[in-house]
C-alpha positions as CSV (number, residue, x, y, z in Angstrom):
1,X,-14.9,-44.2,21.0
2,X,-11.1,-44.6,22.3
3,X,-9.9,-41.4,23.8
4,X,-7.7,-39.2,21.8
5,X,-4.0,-38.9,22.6
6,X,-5.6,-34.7,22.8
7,X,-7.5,-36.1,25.5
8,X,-5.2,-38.1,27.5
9,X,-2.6,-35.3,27.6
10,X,-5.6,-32.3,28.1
11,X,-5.9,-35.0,31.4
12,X,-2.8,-35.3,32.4
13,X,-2.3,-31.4,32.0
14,X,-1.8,-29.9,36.1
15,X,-3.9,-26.8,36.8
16,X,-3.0,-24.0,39.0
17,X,-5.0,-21.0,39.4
18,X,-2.6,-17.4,39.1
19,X,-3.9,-14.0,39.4
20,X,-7.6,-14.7,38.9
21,X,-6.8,-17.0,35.6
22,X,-7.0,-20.3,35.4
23,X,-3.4,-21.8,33.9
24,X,-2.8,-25.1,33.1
25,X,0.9,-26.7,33.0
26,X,2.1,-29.9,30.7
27,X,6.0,-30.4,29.1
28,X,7.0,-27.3,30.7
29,X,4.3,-25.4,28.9
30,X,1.5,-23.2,30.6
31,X,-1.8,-22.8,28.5
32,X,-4.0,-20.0,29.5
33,X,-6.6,-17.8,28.3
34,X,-5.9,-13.5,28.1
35,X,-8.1,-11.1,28.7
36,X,-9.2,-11.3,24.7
37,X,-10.2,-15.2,25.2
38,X,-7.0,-16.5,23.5
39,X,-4.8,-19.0,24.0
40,X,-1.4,-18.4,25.3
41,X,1.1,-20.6,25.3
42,X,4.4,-20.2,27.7
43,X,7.1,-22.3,28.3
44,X,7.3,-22.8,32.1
45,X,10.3,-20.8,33.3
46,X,9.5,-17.6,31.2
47,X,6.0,-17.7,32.8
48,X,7.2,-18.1,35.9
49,X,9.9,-14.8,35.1
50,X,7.1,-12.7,34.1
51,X,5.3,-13.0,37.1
52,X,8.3,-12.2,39.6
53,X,9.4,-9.3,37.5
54,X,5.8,-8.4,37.7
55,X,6.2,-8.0,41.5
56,X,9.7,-7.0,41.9
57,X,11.1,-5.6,38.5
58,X,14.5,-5.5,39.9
59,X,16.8,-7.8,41.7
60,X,17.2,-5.3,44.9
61,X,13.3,-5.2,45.0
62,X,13.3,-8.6,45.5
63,X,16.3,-8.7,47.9
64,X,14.5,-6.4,50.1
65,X,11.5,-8.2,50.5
66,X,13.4,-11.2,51.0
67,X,15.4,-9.2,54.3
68,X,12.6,-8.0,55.3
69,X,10.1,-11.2,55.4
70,X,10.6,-13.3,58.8
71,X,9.1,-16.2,57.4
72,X,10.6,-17.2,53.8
73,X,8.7,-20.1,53.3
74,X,5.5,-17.7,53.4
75,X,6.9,-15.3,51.1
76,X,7.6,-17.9,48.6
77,X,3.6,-19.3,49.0
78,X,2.6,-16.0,48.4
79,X,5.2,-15.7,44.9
80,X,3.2,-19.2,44.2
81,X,0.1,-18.2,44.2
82,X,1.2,-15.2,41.4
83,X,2.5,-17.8,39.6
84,X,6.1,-18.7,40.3
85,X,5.8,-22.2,39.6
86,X,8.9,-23.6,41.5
87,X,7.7,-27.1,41.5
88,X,6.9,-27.7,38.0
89,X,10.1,-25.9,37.1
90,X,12.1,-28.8,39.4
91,X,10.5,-31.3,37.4
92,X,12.1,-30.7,34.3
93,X,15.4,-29.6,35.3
94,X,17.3,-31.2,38.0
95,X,17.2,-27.9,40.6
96,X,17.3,-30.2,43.7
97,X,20.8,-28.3,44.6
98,X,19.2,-25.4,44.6
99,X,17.3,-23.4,47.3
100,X,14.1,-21.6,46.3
101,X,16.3,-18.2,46.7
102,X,18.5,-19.4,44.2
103,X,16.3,-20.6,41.6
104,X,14.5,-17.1,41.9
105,X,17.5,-14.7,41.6
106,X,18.7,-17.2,38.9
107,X,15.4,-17.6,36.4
108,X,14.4,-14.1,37.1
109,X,17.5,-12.2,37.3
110,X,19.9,-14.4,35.7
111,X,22.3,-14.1,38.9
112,X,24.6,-17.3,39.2
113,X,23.0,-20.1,41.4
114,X,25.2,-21.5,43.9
115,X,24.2,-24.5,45.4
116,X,23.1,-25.3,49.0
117,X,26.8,-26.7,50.1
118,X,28.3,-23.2,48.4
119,X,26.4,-21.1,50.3
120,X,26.7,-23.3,53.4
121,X,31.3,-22.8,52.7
122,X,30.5,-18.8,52.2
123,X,28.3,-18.5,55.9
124,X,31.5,-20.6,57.3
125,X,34.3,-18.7,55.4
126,X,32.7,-15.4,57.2
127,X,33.3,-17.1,60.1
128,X,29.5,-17.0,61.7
129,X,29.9,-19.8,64.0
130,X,33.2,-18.2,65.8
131,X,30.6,-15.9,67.1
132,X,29.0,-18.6,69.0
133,X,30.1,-21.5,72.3
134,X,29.9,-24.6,73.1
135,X,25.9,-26.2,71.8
136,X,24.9,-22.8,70.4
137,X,27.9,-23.4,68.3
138,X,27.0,-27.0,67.6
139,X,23.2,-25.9,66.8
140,X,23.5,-23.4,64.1
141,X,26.0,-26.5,62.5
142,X,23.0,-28.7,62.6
143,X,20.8,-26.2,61.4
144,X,23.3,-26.0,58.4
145,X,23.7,-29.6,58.1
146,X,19.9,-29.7,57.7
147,X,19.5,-26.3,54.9
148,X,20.8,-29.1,52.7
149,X,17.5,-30.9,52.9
150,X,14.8,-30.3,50.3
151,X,12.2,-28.0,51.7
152,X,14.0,-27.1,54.9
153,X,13.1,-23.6,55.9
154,X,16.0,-22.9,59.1
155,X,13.8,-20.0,60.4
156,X,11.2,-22.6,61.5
157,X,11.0,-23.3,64.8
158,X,9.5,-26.4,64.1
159,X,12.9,-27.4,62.7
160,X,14.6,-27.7,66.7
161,X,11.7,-30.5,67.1
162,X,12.9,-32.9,64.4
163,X,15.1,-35.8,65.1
164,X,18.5,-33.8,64.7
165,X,18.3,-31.9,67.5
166,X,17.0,-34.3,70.1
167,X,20.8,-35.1,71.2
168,X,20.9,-30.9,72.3
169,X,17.7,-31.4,74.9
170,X,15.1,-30.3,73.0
171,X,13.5,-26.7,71.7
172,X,13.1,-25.1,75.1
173,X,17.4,-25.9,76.2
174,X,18.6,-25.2,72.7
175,X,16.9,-21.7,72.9
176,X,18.2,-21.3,76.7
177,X,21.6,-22.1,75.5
178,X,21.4,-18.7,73.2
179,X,20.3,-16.9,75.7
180,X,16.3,-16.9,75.2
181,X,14.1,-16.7,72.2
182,X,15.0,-12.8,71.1
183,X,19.1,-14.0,70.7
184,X,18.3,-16.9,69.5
185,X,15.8,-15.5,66.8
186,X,18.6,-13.0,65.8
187,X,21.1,-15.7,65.4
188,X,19.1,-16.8,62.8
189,X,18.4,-14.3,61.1
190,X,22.3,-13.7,60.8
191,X,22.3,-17.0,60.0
192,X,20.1,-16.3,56.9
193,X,21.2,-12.8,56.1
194,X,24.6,-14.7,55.6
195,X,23.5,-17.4,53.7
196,X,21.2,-15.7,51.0
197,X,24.1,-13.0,50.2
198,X,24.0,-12.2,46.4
199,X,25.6,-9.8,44.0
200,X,23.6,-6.7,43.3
């Protein structure tokens, strides 16, 4: 018996498991099963909508969270794992200019995405890195040279250990040359306050 064309797409489908249900994604579709044992059918970005509103039913909820959360990249896992379904969502629409933060405040709140290199004009029209001398200047450039890379989280530490930063002496000299860890930390979160601004 040759497969059926049901069968090769039912195999091709990705599943993902959100909020004790198991959802499956194909054509930026999700298929799952409600409470009653039927079958829903969502496109993608409305799914993935529900479930932030679920969480945080208005933009400033979300803001807040975002502020308040030192690690972003863990925030967004977490918004994953209730089914905010970023990756799928980049691979039907071209959202590569895009930081997670502005795909969220755009699909879910219908703010205006700007793209990495806007944001990246804003921090510097507010005049951030005046505040800063000599390589602690030239740092949080890099650091903004390297938002613009997919998947780049610039609260990272790990981030002063990749290639970039080599030429300022490595982690321990480019925090020294903020003054320790606790200025350094708050010049990033500056950093970041000033680059995910939005308009509430």
């Amino acid at each position: 018996d040759k497969p059926s064309k049901d069968d090769d797409e039912n195999s091709k489908r990705k599943k993902y498991f959100v909020n004790d249900v198991s959802v499956e994604v194909s054509n930026a579709k999700t298929f799952y099963y409600d409470e009653n044992g039927k079958l829903v059918t969502e496109n993608i970005v409305d799914f993935s909508k529900r479930n932030v509103l679920g969480k945080y039913p208005q933009l400033k909820d979300f803001l807040n969270a975002w502020k308040q959360s030192d690690k972003k990249a863990a925030l967004i896992e977490e918004m994953e794992q209730h089914g905010l379904l970023l990756d799928e969502i980049r691979k039907e629409e071209d959202f590569s200019k895009f930081d997670d933060f502005d795909l969220i405040v755009h699909l879910a709140y219908d703010q205006p995405a700007l793209t990495k290199q806007e944001r990246i004009n804003n921090v510097k029209k507010r005049g951030i890195l005046f505040k800063y001398k000599d390589q602690a200047r030239d740092v949080i450039q890099a650091i903004l040279d390297k938002y613009q890379d997919p998947g780049i989280h610039i609260e990272d530490l790990e981030l002063l250990d990749t290639p970039n930063f080599k030429k300022f002496g490595g982690k321990i000299k480019i925090i020294r040359s903020f003054g320790g860890k606790k200025n350094y930390n708050e010049a990033i979160k500056e950093l970041t306050d000033n680059l995910f601004v939005t308009e509430e």
